[in-house]
N, C-alpha and C positions, 0 to 999 in steps of 0.2 A: 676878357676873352671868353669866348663859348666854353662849354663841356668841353664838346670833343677838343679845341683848341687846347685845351688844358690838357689831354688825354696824352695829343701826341706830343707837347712838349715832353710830360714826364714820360713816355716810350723812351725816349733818347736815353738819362741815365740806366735806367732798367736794363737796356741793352746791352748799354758798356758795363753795368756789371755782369750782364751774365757771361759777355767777352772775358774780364778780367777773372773770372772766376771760373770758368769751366777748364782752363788748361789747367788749376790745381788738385783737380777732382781725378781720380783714378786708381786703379788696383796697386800704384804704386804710390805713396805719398812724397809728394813736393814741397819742397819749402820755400817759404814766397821769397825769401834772398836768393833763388835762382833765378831770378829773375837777370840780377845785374851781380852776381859774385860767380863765380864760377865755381858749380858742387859737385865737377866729374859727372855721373851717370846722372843724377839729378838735372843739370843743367841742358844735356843731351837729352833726355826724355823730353825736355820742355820746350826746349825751341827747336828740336828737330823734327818729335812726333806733334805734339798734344795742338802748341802756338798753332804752328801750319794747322793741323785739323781743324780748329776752332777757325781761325781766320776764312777757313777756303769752303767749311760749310754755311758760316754765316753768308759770304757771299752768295752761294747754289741757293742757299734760304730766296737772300735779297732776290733775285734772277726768278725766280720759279713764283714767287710771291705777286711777283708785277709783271711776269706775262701772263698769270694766272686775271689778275684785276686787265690787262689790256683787251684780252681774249674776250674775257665777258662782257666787256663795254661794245667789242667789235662786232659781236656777236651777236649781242642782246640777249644773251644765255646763259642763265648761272651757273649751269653745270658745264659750261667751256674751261679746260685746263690746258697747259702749256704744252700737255700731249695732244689735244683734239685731233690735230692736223698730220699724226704718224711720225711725228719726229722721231719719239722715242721705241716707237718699232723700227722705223729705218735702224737708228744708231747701234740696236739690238739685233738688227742682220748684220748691220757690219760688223760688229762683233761676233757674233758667232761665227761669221765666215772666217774671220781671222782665225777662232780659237779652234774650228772644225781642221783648217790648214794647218794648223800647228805653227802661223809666223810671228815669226820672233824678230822682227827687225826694230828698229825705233828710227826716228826722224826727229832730234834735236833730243829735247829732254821726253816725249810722247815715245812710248810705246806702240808696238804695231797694234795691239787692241785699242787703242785710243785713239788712235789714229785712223781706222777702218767702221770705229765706229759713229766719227766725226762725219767721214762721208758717209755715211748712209746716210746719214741727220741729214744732210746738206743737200744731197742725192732727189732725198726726200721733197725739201722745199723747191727744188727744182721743179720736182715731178708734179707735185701740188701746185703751182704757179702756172704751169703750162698747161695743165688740166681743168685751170679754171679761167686763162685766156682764149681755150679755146673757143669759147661762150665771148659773146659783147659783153664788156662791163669787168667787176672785177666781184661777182655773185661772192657771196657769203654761204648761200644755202651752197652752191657748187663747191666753194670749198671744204664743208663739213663733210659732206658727202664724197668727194675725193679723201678728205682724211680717214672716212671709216673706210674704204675700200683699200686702201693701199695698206691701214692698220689688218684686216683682215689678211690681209696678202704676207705681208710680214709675218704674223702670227704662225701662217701655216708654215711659210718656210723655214723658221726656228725652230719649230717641231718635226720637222722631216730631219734638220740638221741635227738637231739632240737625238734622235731616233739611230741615224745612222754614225753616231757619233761613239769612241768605247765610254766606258764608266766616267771617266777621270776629266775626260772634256767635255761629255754631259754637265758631268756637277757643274765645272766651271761656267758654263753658260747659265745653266739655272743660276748660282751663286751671283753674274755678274747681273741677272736682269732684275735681284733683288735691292741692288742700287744700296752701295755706301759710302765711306769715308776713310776705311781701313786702311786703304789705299795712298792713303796721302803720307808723303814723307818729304820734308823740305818743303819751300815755298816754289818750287816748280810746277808745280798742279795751280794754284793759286795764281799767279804770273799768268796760266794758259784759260786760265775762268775770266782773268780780268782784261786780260786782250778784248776779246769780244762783249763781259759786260759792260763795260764803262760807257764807251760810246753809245751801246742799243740802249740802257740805262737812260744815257745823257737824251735823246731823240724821243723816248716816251715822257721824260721829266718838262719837254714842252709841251706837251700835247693837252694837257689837263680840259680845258676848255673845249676838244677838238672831242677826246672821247664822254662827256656830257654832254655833248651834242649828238651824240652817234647814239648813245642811248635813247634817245627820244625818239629814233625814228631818220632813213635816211633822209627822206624824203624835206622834212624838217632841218635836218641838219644842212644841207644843203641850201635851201633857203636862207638859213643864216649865216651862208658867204663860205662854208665850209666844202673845199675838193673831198668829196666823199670818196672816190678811187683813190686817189692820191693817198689819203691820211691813211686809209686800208690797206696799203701795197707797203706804207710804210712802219706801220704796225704788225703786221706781217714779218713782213724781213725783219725788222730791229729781235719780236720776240723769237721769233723763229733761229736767227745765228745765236743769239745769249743762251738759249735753251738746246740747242746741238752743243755748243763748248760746255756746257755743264754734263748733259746728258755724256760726253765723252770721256770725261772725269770719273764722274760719280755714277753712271748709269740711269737707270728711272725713277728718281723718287719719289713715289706716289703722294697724293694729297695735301704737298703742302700747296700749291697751285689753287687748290679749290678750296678748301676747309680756311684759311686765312685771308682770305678774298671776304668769304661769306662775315667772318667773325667782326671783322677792320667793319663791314660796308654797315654792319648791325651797331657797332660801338660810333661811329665816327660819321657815317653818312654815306650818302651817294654821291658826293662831291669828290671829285677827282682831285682835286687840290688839297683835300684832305688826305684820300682814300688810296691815292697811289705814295704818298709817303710814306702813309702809316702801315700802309699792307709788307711795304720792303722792310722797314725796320722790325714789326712783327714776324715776319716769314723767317729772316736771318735769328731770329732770337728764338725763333721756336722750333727750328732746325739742330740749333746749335745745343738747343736743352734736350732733343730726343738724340741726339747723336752722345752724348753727354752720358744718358741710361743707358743708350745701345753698349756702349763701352762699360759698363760699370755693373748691370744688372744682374748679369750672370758670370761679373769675371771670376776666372781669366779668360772666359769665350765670353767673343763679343758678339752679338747680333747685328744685322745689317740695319743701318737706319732706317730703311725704307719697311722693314716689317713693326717698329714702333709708329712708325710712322699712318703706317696702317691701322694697327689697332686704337691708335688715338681718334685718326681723323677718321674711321669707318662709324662707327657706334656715335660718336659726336657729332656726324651727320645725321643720323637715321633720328636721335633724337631731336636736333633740331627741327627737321621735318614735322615731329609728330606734335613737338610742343607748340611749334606756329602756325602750320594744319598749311598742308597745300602749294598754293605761291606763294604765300606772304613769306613765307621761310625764305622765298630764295627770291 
């Protein structure tokens, strides 16, 4: 087998340890016979909080990871992320709107904020899809450009709403758009991630061939017997619903989308058959180890993932940049 073929076999155990080992880690210590003996508060910490936690961010990892890697094949842009498109502004108005209203409703096991901020996401893709049918064809450049506009649009109106909002539902909004995991209790959040990954998951896990085509140019791609609209529209929709059900979870978790994208394409290749494997089991694993410090590093306050998240993949870009000069970084 190749390097990278070797790479990602061994990704796999890596993984499953970090699974198996991050719900032991915490301000409160575990003992691994809680696993399967029952140790009272032990055994509740572990499969009530920490399991689910671990579980349901390794997932939002896998999800954010490969519509991170679809977006850029779709795109042809490295710096395309599973936000590009305003998803995660929409889901962040809906949210606010909720939290500005004060509603407290829920709808099965979802809360009215999770719920409000599924439709925005959703709203979103609507809006973006009709915005770029209204042009012939199914444009890429039209769609970037309707994501930074509607992202702009979102922006302001979150700020008007935290502006006119008192103290206590300001914070909350700032708090929810810093996107974590704190939030997870039960495997009910988890259940509502895997509704819509699996399937969007399962639709890009065909396509290997379709998005190495698309890289090269449409024009190209097409040529070689490839529905260039088609594959688009469904690249689109697949990453776009995966990435609304996460973002309605966990809110916006910056950079794992893009920083593990670049990492995977630098270690493994530009081959999709490699590269969208190895980005979901990487993204899930490296999710799961900053949520992990998030939890741990200042306990008993936890930080939102998404600010480790940040300062990891912020500076680990900027470096990458300078050390491979230009494009070739990306």
């Amino acid at each position: 087998m190749k390097r990278a073929d070797w790479i990602l076999v061994l990704s796999v155990p890596v993984a499953l340890a970090v699974l198996a080992g991050a719900p032991l880690v915490g301000m409160h210590d575990v003992p691994l016979r809680a696993l399967w003996h029952d140790e009272g508060t032990a055994s509740r910490i572990l499969w009530e909080l920490r399991i689910p936690r671990v579980w349901t961010g390794f997932v939002v990892g896998v999800v954010l990871a490969a519509g991170g890697v679809a977006f850029q094949a779709m795109f042809r842009n490295p710096l395309a992320t599973p936000f590009t498109l305003g998803i995660a502004g929409g889901a962040s108005l809906g949210a606010a709107i909720a939290i500005f209203a004060g509603w407290s409703f829920t709808l099965g096991w979802l809360s009215g904020g999770a719920v409000c901020a599924f439709l925005g996401a959703v709203a979103t893709i609507g809006l973006v899809y009709g915005l770029t049918r209204i042009r012939e064809g199914f444009s890429t450049a039209t769609l970037l450009l309707a994501g930074v506009a509607l992202n702009f649009f979102y922006s302001s109106a979150v700020v008007v709403l935290q502006y006119l909002a008192d103290p206590s539902r300001t914070y909350r909004m700032f708090r929810w758009m810093l996107g974590g995991l704190e939030g997870v209790v039960g495997f009910t959040d988890l259940k509502s991630v895997l509704i819509l990954a699996v399937p969007c998951l399962v639709c890009l896990a065909v396509l290997p061939r379709e998005l190495n085509l698309l890289i090269t140019g449409e024009e190209l791609a097409a040529a070689r017997g490839v529905a260039v609209d088609r594959i688009k529209i469904l690249v689109f929709t697949a990453v776009s619903l995966m990435v609304a059900g996460v973002v309605a979870i966990c809110g916006p978790i910056g950079f794992v989308g893009l920083i593990v994208p670049h990492v995977c394409r630098l270690v493994l290749g530009p081959d999709h058959r490699r590269l969208l494997p190895g980005a979901m089991i990487a993204g899930g694993t490296f999710l799961v180890v900053c949520d992990t410090v998030a939890r741990t590093v200042v306990a008993p306050t936890e930080l939102p993932v998404g600010v480790i998240t940040a300062m990891l993949g912020g500076p680990f870009f900027l470096v990458l940049l300078l050390t491979r000069g230009g494009e070739s970084a990306v």
